[in-house]
N, C-alpha and C positions, 0 to 999 in steps of 0.2 A: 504494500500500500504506500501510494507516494503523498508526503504530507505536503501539501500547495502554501508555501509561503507568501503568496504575493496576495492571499486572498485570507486576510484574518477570519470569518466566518468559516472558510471551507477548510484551516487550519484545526479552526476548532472541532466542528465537523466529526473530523478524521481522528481528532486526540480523543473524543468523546467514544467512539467506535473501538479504540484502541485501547481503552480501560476498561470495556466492556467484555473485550475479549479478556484481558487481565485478570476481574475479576469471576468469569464465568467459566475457568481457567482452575480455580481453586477448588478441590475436594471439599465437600463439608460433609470432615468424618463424625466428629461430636454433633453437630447438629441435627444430621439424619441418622443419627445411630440409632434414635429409641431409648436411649439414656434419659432424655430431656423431653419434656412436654411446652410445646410453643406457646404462647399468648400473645395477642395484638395489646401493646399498648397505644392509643390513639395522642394524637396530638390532643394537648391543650385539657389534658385529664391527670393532672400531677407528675410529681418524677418520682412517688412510691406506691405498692401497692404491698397488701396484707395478705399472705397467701396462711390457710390454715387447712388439718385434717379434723373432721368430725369421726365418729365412730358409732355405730348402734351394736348393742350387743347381741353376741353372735347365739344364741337359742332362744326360743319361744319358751314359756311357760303353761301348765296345764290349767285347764278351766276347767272346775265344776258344773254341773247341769245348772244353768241360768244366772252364774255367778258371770261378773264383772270381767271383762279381761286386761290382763295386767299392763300397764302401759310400758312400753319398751323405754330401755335405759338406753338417755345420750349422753357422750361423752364427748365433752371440746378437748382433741388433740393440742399439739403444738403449733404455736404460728411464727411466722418468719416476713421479717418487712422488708421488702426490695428497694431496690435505690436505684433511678437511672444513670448511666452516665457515657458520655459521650467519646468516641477516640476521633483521632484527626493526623494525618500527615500530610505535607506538600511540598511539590515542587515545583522546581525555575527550570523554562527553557529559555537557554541565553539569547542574546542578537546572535553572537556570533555562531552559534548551533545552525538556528535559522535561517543565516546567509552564508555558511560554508558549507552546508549539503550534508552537514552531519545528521543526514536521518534515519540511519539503524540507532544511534543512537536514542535520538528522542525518542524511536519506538519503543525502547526496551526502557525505558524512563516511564513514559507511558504505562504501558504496558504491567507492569510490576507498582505503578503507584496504583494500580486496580487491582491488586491481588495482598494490598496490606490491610485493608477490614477484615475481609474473611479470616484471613489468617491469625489476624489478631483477634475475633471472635472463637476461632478453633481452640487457639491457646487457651483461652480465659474459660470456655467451658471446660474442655480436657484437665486444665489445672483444677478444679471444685474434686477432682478424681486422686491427681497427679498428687500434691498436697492433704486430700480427705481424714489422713491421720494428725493433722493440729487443726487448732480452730481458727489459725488466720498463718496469713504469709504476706511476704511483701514481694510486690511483681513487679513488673520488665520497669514499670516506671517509679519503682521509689516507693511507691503507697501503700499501706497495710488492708491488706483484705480481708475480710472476716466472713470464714467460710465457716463457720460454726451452725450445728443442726439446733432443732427447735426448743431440747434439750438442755441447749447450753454445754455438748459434748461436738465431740470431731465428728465427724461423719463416720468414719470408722473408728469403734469403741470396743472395749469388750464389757461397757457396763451402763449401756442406753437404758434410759429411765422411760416409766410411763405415766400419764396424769392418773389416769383412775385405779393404778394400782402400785404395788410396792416390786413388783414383777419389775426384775432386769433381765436386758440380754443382749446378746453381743452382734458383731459382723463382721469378727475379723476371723482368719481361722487362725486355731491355735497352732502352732509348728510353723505357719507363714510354706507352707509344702510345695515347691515348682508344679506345673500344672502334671498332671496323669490321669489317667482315671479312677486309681486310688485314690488319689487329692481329689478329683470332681467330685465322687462319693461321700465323702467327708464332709466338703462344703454342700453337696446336699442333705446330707444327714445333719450338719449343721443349723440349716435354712429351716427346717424342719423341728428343732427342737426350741428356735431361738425368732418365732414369728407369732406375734401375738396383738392382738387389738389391746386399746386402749384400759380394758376389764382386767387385763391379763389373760385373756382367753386365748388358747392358740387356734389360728388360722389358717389356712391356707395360702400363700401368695406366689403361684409357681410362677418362676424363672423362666423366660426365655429367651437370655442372652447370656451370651460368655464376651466379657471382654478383654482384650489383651493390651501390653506395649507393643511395637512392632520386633520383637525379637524374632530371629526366623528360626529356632528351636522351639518356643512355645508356640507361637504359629501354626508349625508343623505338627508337633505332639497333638494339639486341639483339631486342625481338621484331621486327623489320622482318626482320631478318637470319636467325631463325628462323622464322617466321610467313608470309612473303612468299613471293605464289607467282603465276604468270604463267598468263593463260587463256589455254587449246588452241584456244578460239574464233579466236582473231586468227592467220592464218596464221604471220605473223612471230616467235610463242611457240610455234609446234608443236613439240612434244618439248622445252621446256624444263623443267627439273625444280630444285626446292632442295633443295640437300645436305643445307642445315642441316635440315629438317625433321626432326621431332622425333627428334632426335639430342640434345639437351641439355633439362634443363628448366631456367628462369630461377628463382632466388630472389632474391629482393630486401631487403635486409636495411636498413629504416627507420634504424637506429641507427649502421650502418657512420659513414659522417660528422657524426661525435660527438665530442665532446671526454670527459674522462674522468668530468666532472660532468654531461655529457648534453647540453649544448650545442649549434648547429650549428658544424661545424668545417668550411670550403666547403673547403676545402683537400684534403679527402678525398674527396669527393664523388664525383669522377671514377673511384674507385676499381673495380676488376672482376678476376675471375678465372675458374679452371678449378679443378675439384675432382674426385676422383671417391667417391664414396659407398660405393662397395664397401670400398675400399684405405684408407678416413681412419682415422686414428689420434689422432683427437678424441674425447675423451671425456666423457661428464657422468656422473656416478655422484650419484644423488639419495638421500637419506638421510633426508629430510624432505621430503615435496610440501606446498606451500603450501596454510598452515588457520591455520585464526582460533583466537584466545586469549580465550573466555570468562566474565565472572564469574561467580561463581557466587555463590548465596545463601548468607549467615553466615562465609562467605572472604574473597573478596576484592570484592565486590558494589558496596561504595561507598567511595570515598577519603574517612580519617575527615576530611581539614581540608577539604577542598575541597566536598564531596558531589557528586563525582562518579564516574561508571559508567566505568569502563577495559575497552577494548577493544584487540585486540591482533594480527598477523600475525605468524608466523613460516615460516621455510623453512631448510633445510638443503642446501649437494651441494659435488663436488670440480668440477672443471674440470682439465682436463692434457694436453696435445697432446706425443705420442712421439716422430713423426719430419715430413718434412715433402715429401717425395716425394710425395704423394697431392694436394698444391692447388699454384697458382701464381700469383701477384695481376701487377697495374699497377696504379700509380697512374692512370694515365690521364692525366697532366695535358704530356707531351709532353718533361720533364726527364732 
């Protein structure tokens, strides 16, 4: 694509075009995983919202012939307040860019200034995960987050509390075991003694997601584990069957082992869990979808000392996780 400098509108035109591909360009592995449940925040409706779970107890009780029936018990979970806040990067195309033909370059200036929202929305969700074992951390810019659940504990605990009962229980596994199918087992037998409503009643809440760092050992272990399946041809596999078949689906979350500046942090890598998508109490509420900031002619068009053309991304949203019953991590690393 040839960027027409002799014609500022069709300049712009083309750089608009070029961030689009940029950012249309970028994976959204945490946002479509299933991890997170969406919400529109609209313009011009605050920059917080209250997200909470309620809970109704989980059996009926018996009625007498003509007696009264008992009214079901509610209980107000945890609530968690979300906070908008805004990211932004930009950049300069020079005079000199513009009138020495340097346009692979501006392309990839372009090009990659539409691929820094996404990116930076991946991070910020993937970190709620990355981070899940303290209640806050400080990210790429300096600022302390507070990813702490509804509790007032990390997201990952081994002694999550409940309102209407004195029932604790946990989400990490114990031993931190690399992924196998013994460790899968585990952390479903886990899930399974350690899932309970608001009463202390235990529930139900199946899983169906495994997710990982991108290490390509646990990767492989987990679709082996899922994927793997034995020919009826060979008599010695007659009637063998895999359970796991498609009973979970794998996300894989590139960013997981990450440091807070984006780094590789190997130290996480090993990292996996169980989630379920129905029950998450993650939230992203978007207020802004990632769009470019254009000059415009007789505005802001050209910077008077410098002469140049500013170009610009913004994006807006909340991030807030409720309670933490719905996921369960290991580190993987055997500690």
């Amino acid at each position: 694509m040839e960027l027409n400098i002799n014609s500022f509108p069709d300049f712009v035109k083309n750089a608009e075009i070029l961030w689009n591909m940029g950012s249309a360009s970028v994976p959204q592995y945490a946002r479509s995983s299933g991890l997170f449940k969406e919400v529109s925040i609209p313009q011009l409706t605050g920059n917080t919202r209250e997200f909470s779970e309620i809970d109704l107890e989980e059996y009926a009780s018996k009625k007498g012939e003509s007696e009264q029936a008992d009214r079901a018990k509610i209980q107000q979970g945890y609530s968690k307040i979300g906070r908008l806040y805004r990211v932004a990067k930009d950049v300069g195309v020079s005079y000199e860019w513009r009138t020495q033909g340097k346009y692979s370059e501006i392309k990839q200036r372009l090009t990659n200034l539409g691929k820094l929202a996404a990116n930076k929305l991946d991070l910020d969700l993937t970190h709620r995960i990355t981070f899940g074992e303290a209640t806050s951390y400080t990210d790429l810019d300096g600022e302390t987050v507070d990813i702490s659940v509804g509790d007032g504990l990390a997201l990952f605990s081994a002694s999550h509390t409940l309102r209407g009962s004195s029932t604790t229980f946990r989400n990490t596994l114990s031993g931190n075991a690399a992924f196998s199918q013994t460790a899968l087992e585990a952390m479903e037998k886990m899930r399974l003694e350690n899932t309970f409503n608001q009463f202390g009643q235990k529930m139900s809440i199946p899983a169906d997601i495994i997710f990982s760092a991108d290490d390509p050992n646990t990767v492989n272990t987990i679709r082996i584990v899922l994927q793997s399946s034995a020919s009826t041809d060979d008599n010695k596999n007659t009637g063998v069957i895999n359970p796991y078949a498609r009973r979970y689906k794998h996300v894989i979350l590139p960013r997981l082992a990450t440091t807070a500046l984006g780094g590789v942090d190997s130290a996480k890598a090993k990292y996996w869990g169980l989630a379920s998508s129905e029950m998450s109490t993650a939230y992203l509420g978007m207020h802004e979808e990632p769009h470019m900031k254009l000059p415009t002619p007789g505005n802001n068009a050209e910077e008077f000392s410098t002469d140049d053309w500013n170009f610009g991304t913004r994006a807006g949203w909340m991030i807030v996780i409720v309670s933490a019953g719905w996921i369960s991590l290991s580190q993987g690393d055997g500690n």
